[in-house]
Structures are given as structure tokens and as C-alpha cells.
C-alpha positions in Angstrom: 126.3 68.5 115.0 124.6 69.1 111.6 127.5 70.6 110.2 129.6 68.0 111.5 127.5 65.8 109.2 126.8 67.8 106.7 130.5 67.8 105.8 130.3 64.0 106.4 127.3 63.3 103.8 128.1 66.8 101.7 127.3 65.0 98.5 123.9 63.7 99.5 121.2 66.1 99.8 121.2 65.8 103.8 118.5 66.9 105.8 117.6 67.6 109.5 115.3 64.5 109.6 117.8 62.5 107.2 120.5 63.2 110.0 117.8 62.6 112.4 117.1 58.8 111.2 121.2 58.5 110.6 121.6 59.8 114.7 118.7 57.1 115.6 120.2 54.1 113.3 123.5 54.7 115.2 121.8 54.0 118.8 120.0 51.0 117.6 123.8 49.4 116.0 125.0 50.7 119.0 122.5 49.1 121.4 122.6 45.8 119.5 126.4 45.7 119.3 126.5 46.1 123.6 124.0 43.2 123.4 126.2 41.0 121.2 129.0 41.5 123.5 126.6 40.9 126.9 125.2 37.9 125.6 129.0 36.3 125.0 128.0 36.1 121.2 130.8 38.6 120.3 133.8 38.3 122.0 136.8 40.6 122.7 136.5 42.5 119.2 134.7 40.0 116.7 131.7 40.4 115.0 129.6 43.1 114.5 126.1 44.9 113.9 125.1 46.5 111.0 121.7 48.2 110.0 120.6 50.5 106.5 117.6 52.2 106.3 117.0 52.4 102.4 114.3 55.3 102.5 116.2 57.7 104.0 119.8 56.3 102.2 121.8 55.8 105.5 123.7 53.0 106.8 125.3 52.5 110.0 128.2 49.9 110.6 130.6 49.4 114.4 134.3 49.3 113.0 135.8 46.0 113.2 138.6 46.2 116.1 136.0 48.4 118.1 135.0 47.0 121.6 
């Protein structure tokens, strides 16, 4: 997995704990994107969650089209 995104981020200066936050961020989109779409505040494939976490330089987006 950390060469997967290493090759991904290769221009940053990544780091096990950098990939780390990036791997946590992704849940937390991911958790708050299947709460959008339980609540009825999202549906089919509109709207979307997003979340950056400036200290460690990572961002996290869900694809627009994406169930």
C-alpha cells in the first residue's frame, strides 16, 4: 500500500504517518458520504463530502457520479 501511494504523492515528501492521516481522512469522507446518502440528503449520485487536513497537506474528495 505505501508504494501504491507513494507513486500517487511521489512529488511530496510522503511519509508512513502522512499516508497514515491520508488512509484515516478517507474513512472519515467515506463515513460522512454513506451518512449523506442514509439521511436522503444526497440522492442517487449528487453531492458530495469533502475534508483537507492542512498540517499533514492531504485532501480527500468522493468523485462526483460515485454512489
Amino acid at each position: 500500500m505505501f508504494n501504491k501511494l507513494y507513486n500517487l504523492f511521489g512529488y511530496l515528501n510522503c511519509t508512513k504517518q502522512v499516508i497514515a492521516m491520508y488512509e484515516d481522512l478517507k474513512k472519515i469522507v467515506c463515513d460522512a458520504n454513506k451518512e449523506l446518502h442514509a439521511h436522503g440528503l444526497a440522492p442517487f449520485t449528487r453531492g458530495n463530502v469533502s475534508q483537507v487536513d492542512r498540517n499533514a497537506g492531504v485532501f480527500a474528495i468522493k468523485p462526483s457520479g460515485i454512489p
